[in-house]
Backbone as ProteinMPNN parsed JSONL, in Angstrom:
{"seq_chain_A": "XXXXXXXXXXXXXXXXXXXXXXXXXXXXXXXXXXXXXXXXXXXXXXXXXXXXXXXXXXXXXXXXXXXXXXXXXXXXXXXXXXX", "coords_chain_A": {"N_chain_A": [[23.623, -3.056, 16.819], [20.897, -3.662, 14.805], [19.112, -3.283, 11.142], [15.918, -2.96, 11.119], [13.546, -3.271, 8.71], [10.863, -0.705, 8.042], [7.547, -0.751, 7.403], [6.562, 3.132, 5.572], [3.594, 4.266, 6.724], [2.334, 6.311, 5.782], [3.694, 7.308, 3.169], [3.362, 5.095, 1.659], [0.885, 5.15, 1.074], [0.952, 7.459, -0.285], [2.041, 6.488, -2.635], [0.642, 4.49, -3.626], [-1.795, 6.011, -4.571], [-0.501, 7.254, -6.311], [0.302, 5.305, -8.04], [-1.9, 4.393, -8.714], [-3.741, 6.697, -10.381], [-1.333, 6.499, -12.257], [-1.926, 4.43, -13.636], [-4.617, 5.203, -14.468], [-7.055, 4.535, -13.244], [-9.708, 5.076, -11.545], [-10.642, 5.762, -7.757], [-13.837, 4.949, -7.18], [-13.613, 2.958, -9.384], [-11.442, 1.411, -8.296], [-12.967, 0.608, -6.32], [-14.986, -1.028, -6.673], [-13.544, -3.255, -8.603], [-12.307, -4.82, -6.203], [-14.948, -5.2, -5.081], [-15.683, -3.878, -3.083], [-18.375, -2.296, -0.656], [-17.907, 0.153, -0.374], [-15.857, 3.08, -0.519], [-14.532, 3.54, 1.987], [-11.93, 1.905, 2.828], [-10.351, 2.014, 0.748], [-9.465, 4.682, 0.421], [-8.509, 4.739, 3.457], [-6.284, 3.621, 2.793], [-4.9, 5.206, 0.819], [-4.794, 7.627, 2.312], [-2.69, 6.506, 4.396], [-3.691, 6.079, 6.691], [-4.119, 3.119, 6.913], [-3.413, 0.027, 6.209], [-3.495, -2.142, 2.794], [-4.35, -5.614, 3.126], [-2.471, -8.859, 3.304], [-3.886, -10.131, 0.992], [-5.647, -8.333, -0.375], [-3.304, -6.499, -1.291], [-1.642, -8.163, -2.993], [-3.701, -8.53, -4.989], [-3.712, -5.64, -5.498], [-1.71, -5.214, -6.78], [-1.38, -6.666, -9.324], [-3.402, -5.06, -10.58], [-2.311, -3.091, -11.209], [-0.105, -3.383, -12.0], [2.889, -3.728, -10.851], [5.153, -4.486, -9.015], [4.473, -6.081, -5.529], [6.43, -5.04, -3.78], [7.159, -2.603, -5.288], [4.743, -1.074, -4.208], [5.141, -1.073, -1.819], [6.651, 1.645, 0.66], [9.22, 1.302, 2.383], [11.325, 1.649, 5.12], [14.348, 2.368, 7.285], [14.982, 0.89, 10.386], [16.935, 1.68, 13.689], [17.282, -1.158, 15.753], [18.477, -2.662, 18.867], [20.254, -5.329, 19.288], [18.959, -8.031, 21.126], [20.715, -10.152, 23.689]], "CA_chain_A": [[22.39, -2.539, 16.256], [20.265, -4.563, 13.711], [18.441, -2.591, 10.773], [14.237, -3.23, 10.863], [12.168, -2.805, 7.813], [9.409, -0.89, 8.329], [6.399, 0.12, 6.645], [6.27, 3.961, 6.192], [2.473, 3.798, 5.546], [1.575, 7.88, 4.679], [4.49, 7.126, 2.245], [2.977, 4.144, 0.947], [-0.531, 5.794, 0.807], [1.136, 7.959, -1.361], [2.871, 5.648, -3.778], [-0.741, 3.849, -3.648], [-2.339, 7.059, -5.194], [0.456, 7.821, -7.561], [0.18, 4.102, -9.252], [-3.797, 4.609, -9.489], [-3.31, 7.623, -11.085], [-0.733, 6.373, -13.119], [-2.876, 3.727, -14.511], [-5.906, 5.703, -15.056], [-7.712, 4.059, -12.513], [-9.981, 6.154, -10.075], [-11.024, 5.241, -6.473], [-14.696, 4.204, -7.584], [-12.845, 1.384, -10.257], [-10.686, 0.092, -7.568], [-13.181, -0.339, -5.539], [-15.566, -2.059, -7.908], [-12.704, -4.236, -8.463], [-12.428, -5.477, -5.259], [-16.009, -5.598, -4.561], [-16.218, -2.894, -1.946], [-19.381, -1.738, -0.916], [-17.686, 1.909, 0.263], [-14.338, 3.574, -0.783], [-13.383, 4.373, 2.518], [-10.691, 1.221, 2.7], [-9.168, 2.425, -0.217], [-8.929, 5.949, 0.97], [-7.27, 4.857, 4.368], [-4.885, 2.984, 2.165], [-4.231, 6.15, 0.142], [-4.095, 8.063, 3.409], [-1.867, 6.097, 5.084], [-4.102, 5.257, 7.894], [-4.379, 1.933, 6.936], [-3.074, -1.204, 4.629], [-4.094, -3.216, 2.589], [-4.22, -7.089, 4.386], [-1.616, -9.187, 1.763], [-4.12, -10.441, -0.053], [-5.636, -7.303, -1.199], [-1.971, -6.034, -2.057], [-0.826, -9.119, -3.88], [-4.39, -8.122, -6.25], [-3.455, -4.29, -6.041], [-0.204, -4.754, -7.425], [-1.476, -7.518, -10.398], [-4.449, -4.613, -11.047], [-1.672, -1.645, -11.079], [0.896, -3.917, -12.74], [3.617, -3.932, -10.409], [4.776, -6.192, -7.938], [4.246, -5.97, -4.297], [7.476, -4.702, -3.139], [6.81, -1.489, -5.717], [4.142, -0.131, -3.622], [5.065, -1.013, -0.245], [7.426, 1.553, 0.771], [10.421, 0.798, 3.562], [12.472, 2.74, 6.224], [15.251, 0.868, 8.404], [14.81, 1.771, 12.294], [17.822, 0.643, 13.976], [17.049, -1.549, 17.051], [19.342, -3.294, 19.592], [20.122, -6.51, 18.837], [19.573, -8.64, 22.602], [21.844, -10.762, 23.718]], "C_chain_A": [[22.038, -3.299, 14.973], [19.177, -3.746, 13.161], [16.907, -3.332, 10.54], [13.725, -2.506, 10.205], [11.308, -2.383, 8.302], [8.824, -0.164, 7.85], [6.293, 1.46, 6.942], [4.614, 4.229, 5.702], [1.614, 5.3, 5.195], [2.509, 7.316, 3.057], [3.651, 6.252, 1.094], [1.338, 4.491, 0.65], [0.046, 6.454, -0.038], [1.469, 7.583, -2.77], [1.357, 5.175, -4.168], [-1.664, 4.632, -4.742], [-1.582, 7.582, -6.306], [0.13, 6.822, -8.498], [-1.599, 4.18, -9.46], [-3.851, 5.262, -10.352], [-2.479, 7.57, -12.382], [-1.52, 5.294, -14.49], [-4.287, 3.921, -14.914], [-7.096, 5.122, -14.365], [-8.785, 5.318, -11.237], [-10.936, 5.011, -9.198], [-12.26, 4.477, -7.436], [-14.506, 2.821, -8.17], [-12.573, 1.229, -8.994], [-11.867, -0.545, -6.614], [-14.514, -1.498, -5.79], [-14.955, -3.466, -8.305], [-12.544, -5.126, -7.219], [-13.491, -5.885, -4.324], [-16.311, -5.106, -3.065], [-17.297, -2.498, -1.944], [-19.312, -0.267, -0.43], [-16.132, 1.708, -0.132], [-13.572, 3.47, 0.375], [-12.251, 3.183, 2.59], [-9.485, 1.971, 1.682], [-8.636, 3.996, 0.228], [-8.277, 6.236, 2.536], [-6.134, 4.357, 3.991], [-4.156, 3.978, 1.79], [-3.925, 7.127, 1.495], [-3.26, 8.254, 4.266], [-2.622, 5.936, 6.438], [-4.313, 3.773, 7.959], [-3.478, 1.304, 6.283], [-3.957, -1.781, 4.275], [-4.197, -4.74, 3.069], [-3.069, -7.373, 2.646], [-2.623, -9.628, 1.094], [-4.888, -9.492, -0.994], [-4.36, -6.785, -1.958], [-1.589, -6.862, -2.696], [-2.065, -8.509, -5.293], [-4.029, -6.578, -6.487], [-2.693, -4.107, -6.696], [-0.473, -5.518, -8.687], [-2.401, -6.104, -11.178], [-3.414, -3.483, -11.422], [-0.404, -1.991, -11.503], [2.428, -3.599, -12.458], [3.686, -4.342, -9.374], [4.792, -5.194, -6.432], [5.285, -4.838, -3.855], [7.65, -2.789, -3.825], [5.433, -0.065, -4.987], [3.87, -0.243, -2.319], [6.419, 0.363, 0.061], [8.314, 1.333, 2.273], [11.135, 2.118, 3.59], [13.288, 1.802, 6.965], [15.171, 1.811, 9.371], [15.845, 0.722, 12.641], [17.423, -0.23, 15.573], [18.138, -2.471, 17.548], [19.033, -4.591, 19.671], [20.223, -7.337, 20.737], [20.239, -10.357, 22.706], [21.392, -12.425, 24.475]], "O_chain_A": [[22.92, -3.523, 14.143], [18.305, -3.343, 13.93], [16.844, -4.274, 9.75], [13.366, -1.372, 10.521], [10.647, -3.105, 9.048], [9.176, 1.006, 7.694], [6.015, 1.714, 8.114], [4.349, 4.381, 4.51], [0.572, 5.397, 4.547], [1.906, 7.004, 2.03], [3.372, 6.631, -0.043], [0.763, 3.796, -0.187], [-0.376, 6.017, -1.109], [1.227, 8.218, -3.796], [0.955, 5.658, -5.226], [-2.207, 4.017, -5.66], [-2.089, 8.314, -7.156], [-0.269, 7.134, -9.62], [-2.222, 3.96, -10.498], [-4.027, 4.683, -11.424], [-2.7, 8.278, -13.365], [-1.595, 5.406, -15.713], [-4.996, 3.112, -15.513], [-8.176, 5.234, -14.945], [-8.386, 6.105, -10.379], [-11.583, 4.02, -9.539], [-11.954, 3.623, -8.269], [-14.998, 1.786, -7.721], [-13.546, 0.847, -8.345], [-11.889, -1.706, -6.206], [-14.804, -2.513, -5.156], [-15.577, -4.527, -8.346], [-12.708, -6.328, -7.427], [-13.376, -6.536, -3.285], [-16.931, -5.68, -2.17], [-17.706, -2.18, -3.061], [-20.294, 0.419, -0.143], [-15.425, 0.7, -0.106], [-12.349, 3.342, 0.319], [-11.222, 3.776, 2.266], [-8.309, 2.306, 1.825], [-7.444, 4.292, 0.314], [-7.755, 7.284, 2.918], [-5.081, 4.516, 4.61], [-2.972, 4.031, 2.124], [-2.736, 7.372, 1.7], [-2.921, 9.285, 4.846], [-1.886, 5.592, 7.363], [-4.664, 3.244, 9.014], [-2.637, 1.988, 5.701], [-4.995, -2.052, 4.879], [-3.677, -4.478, 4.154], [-2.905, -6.735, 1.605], [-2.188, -9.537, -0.054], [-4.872, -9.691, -2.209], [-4.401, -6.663, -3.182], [-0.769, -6.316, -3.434], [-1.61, -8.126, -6.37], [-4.04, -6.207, -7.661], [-2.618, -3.061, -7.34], [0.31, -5.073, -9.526], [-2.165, -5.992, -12.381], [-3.982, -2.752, -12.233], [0.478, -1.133, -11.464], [3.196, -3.284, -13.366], [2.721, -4.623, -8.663], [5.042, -3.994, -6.313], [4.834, -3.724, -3.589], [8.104, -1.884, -3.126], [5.29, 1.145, -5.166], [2.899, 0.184, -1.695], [7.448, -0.053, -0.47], [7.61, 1.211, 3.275], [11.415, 3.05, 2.836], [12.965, 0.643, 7.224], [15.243, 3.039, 9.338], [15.9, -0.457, 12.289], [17.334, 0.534, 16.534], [18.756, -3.09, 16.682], [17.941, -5.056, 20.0], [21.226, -7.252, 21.447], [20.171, -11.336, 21.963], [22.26, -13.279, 24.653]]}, "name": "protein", "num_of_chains": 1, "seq": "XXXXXXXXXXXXXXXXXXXXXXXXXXXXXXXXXXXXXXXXXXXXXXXXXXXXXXXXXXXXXXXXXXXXXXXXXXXXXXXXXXX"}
């Protein structure tokens, strides 16, 4: 058995909404920042129905001042390694 990373992404919708929050940021800013013409991206991000693509997340994490790996979070699923 070989452990696989994998995105849990309500989880990470949550973490998403905690670091906004933490930085005083609300939806409207972010998405001003990224030159959205509608929230809802950002609110399937915070949902967890969605992600961000990487190059939104490489700017979410410079705008929210931690790195990538801080607001992705990870689960290991074990899968069978074939032979």
């Amino acid at each position: 058995m070989v452990a696989i990373p994998t995105i849990d992404m309500v989880k990470t919708g949550q973490r998403i909404t905690e670091l906004r929050v933490q930085a005083g940021l609300s939806v409207r800013e972010l998405q001003e920042i990224f030159g959205f013409s509608t929230p809802q991206a950002l609110y399937k991000w915070q949902h967890g129905t969605a992600l961000p693509t990487i190059d939104n997340l490489v700017v979410l994490a410079a705008i929210l001042g931690v790195k990538v790996d801080d607001i992705l979070v990870m689960t290991d699923s074990a899968m069978k390694a074939s032979a």
